[in-house]
C-alpha positions in Angstrom: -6.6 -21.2 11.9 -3.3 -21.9 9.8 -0.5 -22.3 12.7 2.4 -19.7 10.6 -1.3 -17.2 10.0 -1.7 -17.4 14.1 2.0 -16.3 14.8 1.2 -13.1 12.5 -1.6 -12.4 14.3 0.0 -12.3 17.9 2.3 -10.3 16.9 0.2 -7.2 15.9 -1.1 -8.0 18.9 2.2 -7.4 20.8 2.6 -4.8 18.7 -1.1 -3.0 19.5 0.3 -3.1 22.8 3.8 -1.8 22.4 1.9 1.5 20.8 -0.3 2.3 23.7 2.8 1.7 26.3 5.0 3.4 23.6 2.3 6.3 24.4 1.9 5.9 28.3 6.1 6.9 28.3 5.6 9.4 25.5 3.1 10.9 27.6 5.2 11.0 30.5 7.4 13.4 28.6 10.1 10.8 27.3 10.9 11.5 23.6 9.7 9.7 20.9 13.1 8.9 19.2 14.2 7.8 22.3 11.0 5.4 22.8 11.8 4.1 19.5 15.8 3.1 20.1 14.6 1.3 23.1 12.1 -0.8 21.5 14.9 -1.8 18.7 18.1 -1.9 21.6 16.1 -4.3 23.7 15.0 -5.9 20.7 18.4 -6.3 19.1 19.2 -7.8 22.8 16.3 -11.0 22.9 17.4 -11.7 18.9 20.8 -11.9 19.3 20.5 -14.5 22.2 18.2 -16.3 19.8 21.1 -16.5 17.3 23.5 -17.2 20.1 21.6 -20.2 20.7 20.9 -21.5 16.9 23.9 -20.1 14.8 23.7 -23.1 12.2 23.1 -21.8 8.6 23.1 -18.1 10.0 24.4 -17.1 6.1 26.3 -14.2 8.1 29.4 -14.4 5.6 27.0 -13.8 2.6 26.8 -10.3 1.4 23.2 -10.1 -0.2 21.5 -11.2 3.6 23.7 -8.4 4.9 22.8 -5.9 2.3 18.6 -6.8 2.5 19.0 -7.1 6.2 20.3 -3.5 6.5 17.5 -2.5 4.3 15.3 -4.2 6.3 16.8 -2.5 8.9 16.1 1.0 7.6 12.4 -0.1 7.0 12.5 -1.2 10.8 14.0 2.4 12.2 11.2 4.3 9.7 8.5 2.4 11.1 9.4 2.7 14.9 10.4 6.4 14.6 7.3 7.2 12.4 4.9 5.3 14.4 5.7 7.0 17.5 6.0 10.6 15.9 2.3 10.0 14.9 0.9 9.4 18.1 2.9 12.1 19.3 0.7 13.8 17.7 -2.4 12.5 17.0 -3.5 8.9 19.3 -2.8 5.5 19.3 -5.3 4.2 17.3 -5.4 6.8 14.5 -1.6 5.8 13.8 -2.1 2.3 13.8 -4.5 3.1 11.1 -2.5 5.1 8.6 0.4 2.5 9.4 -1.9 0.4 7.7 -1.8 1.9 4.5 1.0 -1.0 3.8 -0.9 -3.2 2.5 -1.6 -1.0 -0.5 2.4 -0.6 -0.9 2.7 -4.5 -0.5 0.2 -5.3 -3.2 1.2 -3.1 -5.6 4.8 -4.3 -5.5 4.0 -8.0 -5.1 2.1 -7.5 -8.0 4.5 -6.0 -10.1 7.5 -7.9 -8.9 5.2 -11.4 -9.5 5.8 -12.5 -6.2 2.1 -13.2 -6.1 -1.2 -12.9 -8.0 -4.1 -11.1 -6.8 -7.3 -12.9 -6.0 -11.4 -12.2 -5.1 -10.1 -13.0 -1.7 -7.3 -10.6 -1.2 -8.8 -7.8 -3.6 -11.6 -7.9 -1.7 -10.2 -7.7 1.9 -8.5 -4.8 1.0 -11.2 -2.3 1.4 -13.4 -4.7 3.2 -10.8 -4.2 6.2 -9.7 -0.4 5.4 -13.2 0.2 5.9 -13.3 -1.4 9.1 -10.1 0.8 10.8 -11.7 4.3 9.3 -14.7 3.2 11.3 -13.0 2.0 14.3 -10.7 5.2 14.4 -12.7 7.7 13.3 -10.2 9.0 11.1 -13.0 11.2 8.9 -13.3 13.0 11.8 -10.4 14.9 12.5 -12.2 16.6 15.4 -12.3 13.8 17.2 -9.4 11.5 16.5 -7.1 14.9 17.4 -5.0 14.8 13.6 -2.2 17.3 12.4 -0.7 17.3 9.8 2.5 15.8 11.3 0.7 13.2 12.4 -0.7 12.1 9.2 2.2 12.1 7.3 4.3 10.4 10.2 1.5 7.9 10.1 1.9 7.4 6.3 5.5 7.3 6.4 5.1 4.6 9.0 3.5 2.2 6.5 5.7 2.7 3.7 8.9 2.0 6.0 6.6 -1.1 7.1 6.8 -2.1 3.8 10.0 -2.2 3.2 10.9 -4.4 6.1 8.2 -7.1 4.6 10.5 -7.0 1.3 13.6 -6.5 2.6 13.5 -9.6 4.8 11.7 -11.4 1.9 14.6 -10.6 -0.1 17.3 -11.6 2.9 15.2 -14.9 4.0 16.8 -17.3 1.1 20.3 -16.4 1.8 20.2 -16.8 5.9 18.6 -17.1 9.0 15.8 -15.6 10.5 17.6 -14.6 13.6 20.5 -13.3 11.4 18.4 -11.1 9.6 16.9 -9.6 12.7 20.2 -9.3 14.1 21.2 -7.2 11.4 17.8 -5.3 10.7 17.6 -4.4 14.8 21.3 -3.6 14.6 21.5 -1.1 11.8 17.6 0.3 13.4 19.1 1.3 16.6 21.9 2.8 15.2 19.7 5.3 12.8 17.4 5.6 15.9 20.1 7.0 18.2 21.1 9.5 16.2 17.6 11.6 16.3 17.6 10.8 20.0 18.1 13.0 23.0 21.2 12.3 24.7 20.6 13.1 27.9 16.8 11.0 27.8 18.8 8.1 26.6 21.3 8.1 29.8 18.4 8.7 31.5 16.2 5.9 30.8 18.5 3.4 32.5 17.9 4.8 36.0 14.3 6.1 35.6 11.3 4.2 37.4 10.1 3.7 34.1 12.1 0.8 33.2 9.7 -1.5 33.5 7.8 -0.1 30.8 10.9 -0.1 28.4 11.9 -3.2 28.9 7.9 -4.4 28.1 8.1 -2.1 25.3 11.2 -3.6 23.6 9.9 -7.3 24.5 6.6 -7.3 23.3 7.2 -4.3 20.7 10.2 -5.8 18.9 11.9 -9.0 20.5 9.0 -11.8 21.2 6.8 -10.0 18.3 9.5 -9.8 15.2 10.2 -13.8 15.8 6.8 -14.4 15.7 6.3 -12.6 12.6 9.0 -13.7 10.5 8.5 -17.3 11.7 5.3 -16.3 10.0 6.0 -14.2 7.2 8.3 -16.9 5.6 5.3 -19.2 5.1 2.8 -16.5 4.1 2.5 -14.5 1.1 3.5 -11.1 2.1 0.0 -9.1 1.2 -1.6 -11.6 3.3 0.4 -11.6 6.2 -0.1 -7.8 6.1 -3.6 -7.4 6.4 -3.7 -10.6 9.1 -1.3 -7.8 11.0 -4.3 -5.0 10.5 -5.7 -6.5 13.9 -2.7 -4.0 15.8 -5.5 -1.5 15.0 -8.3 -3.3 17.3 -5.7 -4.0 19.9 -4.5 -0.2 20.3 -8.2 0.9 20.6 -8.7 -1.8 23.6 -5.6 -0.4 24.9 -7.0 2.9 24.7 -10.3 1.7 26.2 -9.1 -0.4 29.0 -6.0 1.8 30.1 -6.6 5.1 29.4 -10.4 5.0 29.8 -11.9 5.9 26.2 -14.9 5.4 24.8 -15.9 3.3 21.4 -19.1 4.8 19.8 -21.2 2.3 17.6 -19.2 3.1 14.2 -16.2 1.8 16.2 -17.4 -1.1 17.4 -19.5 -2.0 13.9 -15.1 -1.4 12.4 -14.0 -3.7 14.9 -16.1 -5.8 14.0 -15.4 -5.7 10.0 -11.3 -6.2 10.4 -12.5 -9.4 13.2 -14.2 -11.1 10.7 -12.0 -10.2 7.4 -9.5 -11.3 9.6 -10.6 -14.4 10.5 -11.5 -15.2 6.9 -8.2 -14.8 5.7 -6.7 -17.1 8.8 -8.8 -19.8 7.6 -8.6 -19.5 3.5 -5.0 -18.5 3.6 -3.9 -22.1 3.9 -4.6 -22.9 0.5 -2.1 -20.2 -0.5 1.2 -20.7 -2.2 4.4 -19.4 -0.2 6.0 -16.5 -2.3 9.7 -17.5 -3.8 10.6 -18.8 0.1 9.3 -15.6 2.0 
């Protein structure tokens, strides 16, 4: 598997994870705004030290990293906020999957901005692996995956603002750091995040047995994952690199399996299987791709 394809890849896995703790606390009554500015404070924490600790060619005095990093940002506080609204109300697995209506946003504008062209290979993984999540979440079934409304548009929403973090940091990448970016991106996230939030859950999160929980939530769900993604993402053409991330799906419904005792009917398994082996397909054949304008 291509090295910069792998780092993508265990990061939607840290990130399948951080949606079924992110539902454990939600579940335990905390709010989901306030879930969100945790997983962007405590990741604004772990990339800061990284810059701390490489500042050289940070680009932090030019203005076009600042201004794609905040949109980045923006797309970073939609997602979080969005994600966690849908499972709010719907379940972990069912908003991973309409998160991952991004890669239809990413093609479309890679395409039109030339950034990329489209091939059998990607054109074809597209609905190969959309298939796979509407098996493996059931989403045709609104019986059983528990849907609103809310939740389906929250879930929508939440791939669209993961879009714009994929092109905003694209945009940022040639005029600064990674960690800079992040820096930026997590910065201006938790400060739209804390707005929505309940005060008084905020305070409260820094004394509540849950900690543990938060803190895992903002490490795997933001700090550890985003470096591993961008580290990534600069090497991988970005429609790639967001259907590689469409394993977050399989790794919520493990959650959901292992943790909080579901079950996975044969459709399920037969999706999981589909997004394993598109998936790996891409992992291998993706080395042979050409790097979009230094993403």
């Amino acid at each position: 598997m291509n090295a910069r394809v792998a780092f993508v890849v265990l990061a939607a896995l840290f990130w399948g994870l951080s949606g079924g703790i992110g539902g454990v606390l939600m579940a335990a009554g905390w709010d989901a705004f306030v879930v969100s500015f945790y997983r962007c404070a405590i990741g604004l924490v772990f990339v800061l030290v990284w810059l701390v600790l490489r500042p050289r060619r940070s680009g932090l005095a030019n203005r076009r990293l600042w201004l794609w990093s905040a949109i980045a940002g923006v797309g970073v506080a939609g997602n979080f906020a969005f994600y966690f609204v849908s499972i709010a109300h719907g379940t972990v697995a069912v908003a991973a999957t309409l998160m991952y209506c991004a890669p239809v946003y990413v093609y479309l504008v890679s395409f039109a901005l030339k950034l990329e062209r489209p091939t059998a290979l990607k054109l074809g993984a597209i609905p190969v692996v959309m298939l796979g999540v509407v098996l493996l979440t059931r989403i045709y079934d609104t019986g059983a995956s528990g849907l609103t409304p809310l939740g389906v548009g929250a879930g929508l929403l939440a791939g669209l603002s993961y879009a714009v973090f994929i092109f905003g940091f694209s945009y940022a990448a040639p005029h600064g750091s990674p960690q800079a970016i992040l820096s930026i991106a997590f910065a201006v996230a938790a400060v739209i995040l804390i707005l929505p939030s309940d005060g008084d859950q905020a305070a409260a999160v820094l004394r509540t047995p849950d900690w543990p929980l938060f803190a895992g939530l903002g490490l795997l769900g933001a700090g550890l994952s985003f470096v591993l993604y961008v580290v990534g993402l600069r090497h991988t053409p970005p429609a790639v690199a967001s259907i590689v991330a469409m394993v977050e799906p399989v790794t919520a419904a493990l959650f959901g399996v292992v943790v909080l005792h579901e079950l996975l009917v044969g459709s399920q398994v037969a999706g999981m299987a589909l997004i394993l082996v598109t998936v790996t397909a891409l992992s291998v054949l993706s080395r042979a791709a050409r790097p979009a304008s230094r993403v």
